[in-house]
C-alpha positions in Angstrom: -14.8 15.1 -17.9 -11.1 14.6 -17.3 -9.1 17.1 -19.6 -6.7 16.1 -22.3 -3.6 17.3 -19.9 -4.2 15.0 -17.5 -5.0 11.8 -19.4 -1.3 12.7 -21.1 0.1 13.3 -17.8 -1.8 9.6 -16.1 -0.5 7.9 -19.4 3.0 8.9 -19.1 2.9 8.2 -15.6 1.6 4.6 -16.5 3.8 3.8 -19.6 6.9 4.8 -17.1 6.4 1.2 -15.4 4.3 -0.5 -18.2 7.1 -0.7 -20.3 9.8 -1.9 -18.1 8.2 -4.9 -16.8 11.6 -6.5 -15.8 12.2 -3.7 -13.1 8.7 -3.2 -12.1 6.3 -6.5 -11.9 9.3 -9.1 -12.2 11.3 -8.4 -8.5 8.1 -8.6 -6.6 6.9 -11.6 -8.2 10.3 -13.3 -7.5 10.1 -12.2 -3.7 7.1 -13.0 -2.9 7.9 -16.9 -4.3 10.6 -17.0 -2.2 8.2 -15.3 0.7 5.4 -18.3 0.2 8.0 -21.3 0.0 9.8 -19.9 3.2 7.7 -18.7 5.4 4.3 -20.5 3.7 5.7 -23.9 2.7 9.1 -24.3 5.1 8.6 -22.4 8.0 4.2 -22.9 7.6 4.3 -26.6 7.7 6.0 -26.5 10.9 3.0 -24.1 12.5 -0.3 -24.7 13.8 -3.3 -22.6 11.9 -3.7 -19.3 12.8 -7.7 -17.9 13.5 -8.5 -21.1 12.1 -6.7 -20.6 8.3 -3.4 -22.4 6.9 -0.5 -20.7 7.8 0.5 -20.0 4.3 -3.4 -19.0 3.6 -3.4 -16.3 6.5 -0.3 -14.8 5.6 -1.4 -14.1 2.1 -3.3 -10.9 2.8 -0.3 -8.8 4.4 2.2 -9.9 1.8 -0.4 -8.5 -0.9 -0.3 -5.0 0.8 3.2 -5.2 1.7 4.4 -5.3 -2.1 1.3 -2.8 -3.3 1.8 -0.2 -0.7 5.6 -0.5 -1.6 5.2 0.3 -5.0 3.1 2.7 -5.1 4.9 4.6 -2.4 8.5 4.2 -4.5 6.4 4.9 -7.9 5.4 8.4 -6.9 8.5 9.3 -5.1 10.5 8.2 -8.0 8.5 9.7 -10.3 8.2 13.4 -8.7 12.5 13.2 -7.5 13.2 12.1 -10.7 11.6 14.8 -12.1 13.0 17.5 -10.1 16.7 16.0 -10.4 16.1 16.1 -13.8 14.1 19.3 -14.3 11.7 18.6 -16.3 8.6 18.5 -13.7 8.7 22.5 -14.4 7.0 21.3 -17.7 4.5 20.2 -15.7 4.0 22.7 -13.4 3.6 24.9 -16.6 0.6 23.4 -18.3 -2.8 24.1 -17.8 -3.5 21.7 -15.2 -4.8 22.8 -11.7 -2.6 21.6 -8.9 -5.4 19.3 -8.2 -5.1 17.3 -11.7 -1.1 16.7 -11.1 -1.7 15.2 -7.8 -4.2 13.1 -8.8 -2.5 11.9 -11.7 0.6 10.9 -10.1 -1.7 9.4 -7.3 -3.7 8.1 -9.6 -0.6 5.7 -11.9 1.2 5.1 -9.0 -2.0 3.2 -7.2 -2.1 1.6 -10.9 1.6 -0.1 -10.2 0.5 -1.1 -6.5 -2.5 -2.5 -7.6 -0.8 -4.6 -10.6 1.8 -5.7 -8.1 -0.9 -6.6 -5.8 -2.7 -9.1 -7.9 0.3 -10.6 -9.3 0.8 -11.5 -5.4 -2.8 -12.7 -5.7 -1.7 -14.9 -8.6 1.8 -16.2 -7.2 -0.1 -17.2 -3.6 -2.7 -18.9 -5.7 0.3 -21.6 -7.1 0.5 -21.9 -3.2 -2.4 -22.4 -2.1 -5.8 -22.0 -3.1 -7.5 -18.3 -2.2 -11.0 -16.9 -2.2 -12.4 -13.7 -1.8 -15.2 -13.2 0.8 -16.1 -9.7 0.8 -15.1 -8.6 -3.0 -16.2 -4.9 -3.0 -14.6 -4.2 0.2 -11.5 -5.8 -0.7 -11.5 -3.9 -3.5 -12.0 -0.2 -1.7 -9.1 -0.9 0.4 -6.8 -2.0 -2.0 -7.9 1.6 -3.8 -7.6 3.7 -0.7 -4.4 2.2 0.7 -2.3 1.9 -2.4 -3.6 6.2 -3.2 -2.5 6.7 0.4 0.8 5.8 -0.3 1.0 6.6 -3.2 0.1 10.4 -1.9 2.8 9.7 0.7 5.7 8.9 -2.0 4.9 12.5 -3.8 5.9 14.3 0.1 8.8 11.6 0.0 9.5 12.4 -3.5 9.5 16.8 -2.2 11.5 16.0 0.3 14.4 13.9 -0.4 17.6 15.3 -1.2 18.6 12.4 -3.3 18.4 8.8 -4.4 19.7 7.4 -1.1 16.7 9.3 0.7 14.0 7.2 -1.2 15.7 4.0 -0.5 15.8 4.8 3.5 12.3 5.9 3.5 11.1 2.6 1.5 13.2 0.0 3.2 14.4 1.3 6.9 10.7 3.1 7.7 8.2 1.2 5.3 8.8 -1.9 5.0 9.3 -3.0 8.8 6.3 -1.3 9.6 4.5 -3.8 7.6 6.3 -6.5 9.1 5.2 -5.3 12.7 1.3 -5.0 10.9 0.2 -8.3 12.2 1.2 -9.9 8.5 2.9 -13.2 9.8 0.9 -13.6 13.3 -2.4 -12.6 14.4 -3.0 -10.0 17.2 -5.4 -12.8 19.4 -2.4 -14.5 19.9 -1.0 -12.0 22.3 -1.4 -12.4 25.6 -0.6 -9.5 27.1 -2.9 -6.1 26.7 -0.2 -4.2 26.1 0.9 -5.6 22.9 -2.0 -5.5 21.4 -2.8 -1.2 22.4 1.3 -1.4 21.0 0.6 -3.3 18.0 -2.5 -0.8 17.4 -0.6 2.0 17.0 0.7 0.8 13.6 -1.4 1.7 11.2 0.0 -1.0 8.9 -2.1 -3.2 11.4 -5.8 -1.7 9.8 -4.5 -2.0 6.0 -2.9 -5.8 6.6 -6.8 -6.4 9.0 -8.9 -5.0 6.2 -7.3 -6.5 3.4 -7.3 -9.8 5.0 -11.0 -9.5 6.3 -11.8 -8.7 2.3 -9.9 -11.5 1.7 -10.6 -14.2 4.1 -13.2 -13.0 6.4 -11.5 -13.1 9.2 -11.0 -9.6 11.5 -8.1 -9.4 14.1 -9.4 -5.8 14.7 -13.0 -7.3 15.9 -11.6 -10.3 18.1 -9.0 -7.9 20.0 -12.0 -5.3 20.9 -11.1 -2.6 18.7 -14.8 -1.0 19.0 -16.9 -1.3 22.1 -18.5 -5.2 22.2 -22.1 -3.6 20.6 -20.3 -2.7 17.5 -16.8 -5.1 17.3 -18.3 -6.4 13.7 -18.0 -2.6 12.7 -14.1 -2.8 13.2 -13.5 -3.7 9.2 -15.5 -0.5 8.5 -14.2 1.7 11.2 -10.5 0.7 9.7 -11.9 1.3 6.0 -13.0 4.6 6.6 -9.7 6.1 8.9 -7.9 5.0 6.0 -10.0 6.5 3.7 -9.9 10.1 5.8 -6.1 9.5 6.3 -5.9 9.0 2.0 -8.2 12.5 1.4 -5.6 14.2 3.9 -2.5 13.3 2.7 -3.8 14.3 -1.3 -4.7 17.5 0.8 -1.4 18.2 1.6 0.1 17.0 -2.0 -2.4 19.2 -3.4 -0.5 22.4 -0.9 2.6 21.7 -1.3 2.4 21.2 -5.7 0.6 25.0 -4.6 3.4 26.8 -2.7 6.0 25.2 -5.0 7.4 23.0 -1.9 10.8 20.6 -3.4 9.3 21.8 -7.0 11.3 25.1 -7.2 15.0 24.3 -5.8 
């Protein structure tokens, strides 16, 4: 049974980005229009369809993660800096919640915002273009384990960052273009050289924008490039789903160490 400290602690978290709607859900709703008529309605009536799907259709999937990784990531590390530049995270630290319980309720409202975000995506796509989902439950354990991941990432941004500037590098200069390189506007088949593709693997924005888009649509860049030997390339989705998943359990891990020896917390 979770203990009354932490469901205050989850709430507060929540009602930080609940209640300011015009700062939290409103600029990502606005980008990503400007996202679907640009690159989906301009720029995607001018290109053929990619694996088979509508330009704008295929591109749906990566601009999801891209604005619910985003937030989650600048959620937490907003949440734990602004605590520390403000002082009042030692209230925190104070209460009678194991190390554990802080983590995972900053974790926890932070995947909250990404996975808002996310759907409102969903929704502003769907005046687009219309979108399905084939493989619901898997869909829906990514979105949970990617949006926690980063999420678990922002509170180590959130330790680390010396001030308001450092967030905005870390969300925008090291983020962001990683999903852009993650096979969100193109699909890895149509490379023709190997070498792209072992390059292109090396981003692990690749798996989340593959997974979500195979939850999505069906459709697996990971098992048409050879990710897993031939026997078991329909695995790929699966394989992707649980590195994430082991990637997500190690970063809490660390949260969970550094809350412990008082990394960021105490300066």
């Amino acid at each position: 049974m979770l203990s009354v400290g932490f469901r205050a602690l989850f709430r507060r978290e929540v009602l930080r980005f609940v209640r300011r709607p015009k700062n939290t859900f409103m600029p990502p709703a606005i980008t990503n229009v400007l996202y679907f008529a640009v690159f989906g309605v301009i720029l995607g009536g001018r290109i053929d369809e990619i694996a088979g799907y509508p330009y704008i259709l295929f591109i749906v999937p990566g601009l999801i993660v891209l604005g619910a990784i985003s937030n989650a990531f600048e959620n937490a590390s907003f949440s734990i800096f602004h605590g520390r530049w403000n002082e009042y995270i030692h209230e925190t630290l104070t209460s009678p919640l194991s190390y554990a319980e802080m983590v995972v309720a900053y974790v926890g409202a932070s995947a909250v915002r990404g996975l808002v975000v996310g759907i409102i995506i969903a929704v502003v796509g769907r005046l687009f273009v219309p979108i399905g989902i084939e493989h619901g439950l898997f869909l829906i354990a990514t979105m949970a384990v990617i949006t926690s991941l980063f999420a678990g990432l922002g509170i180590v941004g959130g330790l680390v960052a010396r001030d308001f500037d450092d967030l905005t590098v870390m969300n925008q200069f090291i983020l962001r273009p990683l999903v852009f390189f993650g096979a969100v506007f193109y699909s890895l088949e149509t490379f023709e050289q190997g070498w792209q593709v072992t390059l292109s693997l090396l981003n692990p924005m690749v798996y989340m924008v593959d997974s979500v888009r195979y939850g999505l649509l069906g459709h697996s860049d990971l098992i048409g490039v050879g990710v897993l030997p031939a026997p078991y390339a329909d695995f790929a989705p699966l394989f992707a789903l649980g590195v994430l998943t082991t990637a997500t359990a190690a970063v809490l891990a660390i949260d969970v160490y550094l809350f412990k020896i008082g990394y960021g917390l105490t300066d």
